[in-house]
C-alpha positions, 0 to 999 in steps of 0.5 A: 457485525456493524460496519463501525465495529469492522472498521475500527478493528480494521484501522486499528490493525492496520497503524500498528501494522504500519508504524511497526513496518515503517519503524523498521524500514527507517532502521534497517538500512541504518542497522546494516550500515553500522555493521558494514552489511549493506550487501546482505541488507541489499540481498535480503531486500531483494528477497523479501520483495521476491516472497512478497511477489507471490501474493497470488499464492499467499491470496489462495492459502489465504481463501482457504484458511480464512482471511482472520486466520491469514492475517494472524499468522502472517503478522506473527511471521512478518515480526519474526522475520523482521527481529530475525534481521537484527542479525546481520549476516547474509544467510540469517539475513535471507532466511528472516527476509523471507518469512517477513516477505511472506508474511507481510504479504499473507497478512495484508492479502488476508484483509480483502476475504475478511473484509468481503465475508463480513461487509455488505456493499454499503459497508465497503468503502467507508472501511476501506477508508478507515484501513487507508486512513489507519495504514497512512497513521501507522506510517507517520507513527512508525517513522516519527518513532524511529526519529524519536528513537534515533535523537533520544539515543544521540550519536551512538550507533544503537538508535538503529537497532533499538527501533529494530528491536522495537519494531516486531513488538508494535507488530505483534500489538497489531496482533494482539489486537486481532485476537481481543477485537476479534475473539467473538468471531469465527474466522471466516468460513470457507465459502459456499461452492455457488460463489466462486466464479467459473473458471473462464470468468476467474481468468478473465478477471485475473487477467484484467486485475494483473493488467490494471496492477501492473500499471498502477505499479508503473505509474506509482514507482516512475513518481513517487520515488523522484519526488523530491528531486522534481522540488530541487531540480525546481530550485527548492532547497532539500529541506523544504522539498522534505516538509512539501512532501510532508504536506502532501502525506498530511493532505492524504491523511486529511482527506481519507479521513474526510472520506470515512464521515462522507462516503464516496457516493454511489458511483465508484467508477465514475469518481475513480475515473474523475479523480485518476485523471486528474492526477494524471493530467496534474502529473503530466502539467508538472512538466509545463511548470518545472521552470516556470515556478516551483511554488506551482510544482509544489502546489500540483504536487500537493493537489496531486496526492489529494486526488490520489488518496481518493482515487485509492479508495475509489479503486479498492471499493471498486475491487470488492464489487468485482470480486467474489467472495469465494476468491477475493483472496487470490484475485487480490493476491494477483493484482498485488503481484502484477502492482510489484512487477509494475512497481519493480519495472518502474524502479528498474527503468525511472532513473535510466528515464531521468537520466535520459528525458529528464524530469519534464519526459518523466513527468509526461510519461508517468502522467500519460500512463495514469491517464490511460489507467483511468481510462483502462479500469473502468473498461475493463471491470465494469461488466464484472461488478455487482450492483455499486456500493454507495454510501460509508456510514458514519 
């Protein structure tokens, strides 16, 4: 299949993915508040994060499945479970919270075994742009059509579980899709024994993906979550904190989409390494500006997610060189596990951070761990990669 052909199926699937997650994590909380359940929307939160963090699992049944076939089921399980939480009682609300962690999860997971079986090297980074650039469309979709939802409804209090109900159905789409763009296709058979790695290499890559995941977690969940609180604490009002944040979401778009004309060159942990200290040293210069000029704060933090968006899609290219075929599946079930540790150790420690160092120490902590991110990565998986994908085609 031709590199255009796997990359719009791709994108395709993963906006209507996206914009129905995005849909219902925008209604959910607004769902459950109306039916005074935000204990159960709080537990069945927590379990959906607990299902999801055993992507390792989902990654390894994914390999032998088949990444087409893991993808499929897990769509159709992610809608179920998040219709399933229009009922707002606590064990409906667990029971659907797990099925729609689980397969979210094994859909997501699925994407990296299909990809490998069917893209060359050269393929990869311009349909890793092309998922990026599909996931961040979905996400401004799923999240303006809420809002739509909502102001078209008015003040009743069904705007909330309209979009819930609605939101299933964009995912099932994104299913749908997979079965018409992908008709022609054999899921992915399962690979020749020769390819996977021997058992000491897995667990020497698995340990350095786990590491590598875990901080990339840390780093993400000790900024991302504060950033409008850095603008305000800057002297913005929060409306204007809202649309730099904004801006930067359309930075990102714009520059991924950039990516899939251009390519990323021929030396992923080269740009990697560029573009991910950069974003550290611009997190940690935050710091330095805070009360010198938020306009400066604004402007970091805007160049900031440009360097982000390429930095993704450097680091993802940089995993299909590394990873065999036999077991892109597991191996990236087990960076994404060892991600939402990092990322759930970073929730769990950034507002105590906030509160003790204030938004200048968390600055500084947070780019310091990106800083080291970039340094540790390309220590640690360049001797496990193959020859460098080069160029996205057009």
């Amino acid at each position: 299949m031709k590199s255009i052909g796997l990359r719009t199926q791709l994108g395709v699937f993963s906006a209507l993915f996206a914009a129905g997650m995005w849909m219902s994590k925008v209604a959910q909380p607004l769902h459950y508040d109306n039916a005074g359940a935000l204990v159960a929307f709080g537990v069945g939160y927590a379990v959906m994060a607990v299902a999801g963090g055993f992507s390792f699992l989902w990654g390894t049944l994914a390999d032998r499945i088949g990444g087409v076939n893991a993808m499929r089921i897990g769509t159709v399980a992610y809608a179920i479970g998040i219709a399933g939480r229009l009922m707002t009682d606590l064990l409906p609300t667990v029971v659907f919270s797990f099925i729609a962690g689980a397969g979210a999860s094994l859909a997501l997971v699925g994407i990296r075994p299909w990809i490998r079986s069917k893209a060359s090297d050269e393929e990869i980074p311009g349909i890793v742009a092309g998922r990026n650039l599909g996931n961040q469309l979905g996400v401004l979709v799923g999240t303006l059509g809420a809002a739509g939802i909502f102001a078209l409804v008015g003040a009743s209090d069904f705007g909330p579980s309209i979009a819930l109900a609605l939101a299933p159905a964009v995912v099932l789409i994104g299913c749908v899709w997979l079965l018409v763009a992908v008709k022609a296709e054999r899921a992915n058979p399962k690979p020749a024994p020769e390819e996977r790695p021997p058992r000491g290499s897995f667990s020497a890559l698995a340990v350095r993906l786990a590491i590598i995941g875990g901080l990339s977690g840390l780093y993400v969940s000790l900024v991302t979550p504060f950033l409008p609180l850095f603008l305000t604490q800057g002297g913005l009002t929060d409306s204007v904190a809202a649309i730099v944040v904004a801006s930067m979401s359309v930075v990102q778009l714009l520059v991924t989409w950039w990516i899939t004309r251009r390519g990323i060159g021929e030396r992923p942990f080269r740009l990697f390494f560029v573009t991910e200290l950069v974003t550290g040293l611009s997190t940690a210069a935050v710091a330095l500006v805070l009360d010198v000029s938020v306009v400066l704060v604004a402007g970091l933090f805007i160049a900031r997610a440009a360097f982000v968006a390429i930095a993704v899609v450097a680091e993802e290219t940089i995993q299909y060189a590394v990873m065999p075929g036999a077991s892109a599946g597991a191996l990236f079930g087990i960076s994404q596990t060892a991600f939402l540790v990092g990322d759930a150790t970073g929730g769990a420690v950034g507002g105590g951070l906030w509160v003790s160092v204030g938004p200048v120490g968390l600055a500084v902590l947070a780019g310091a761990i990106t800083v080291l991110n970039a340094l540790l990565l390309p220590t640690l998986l360049r001797r496990h990669a193959r020859a460098a994908p080069a160029r996205t085609g057009s």
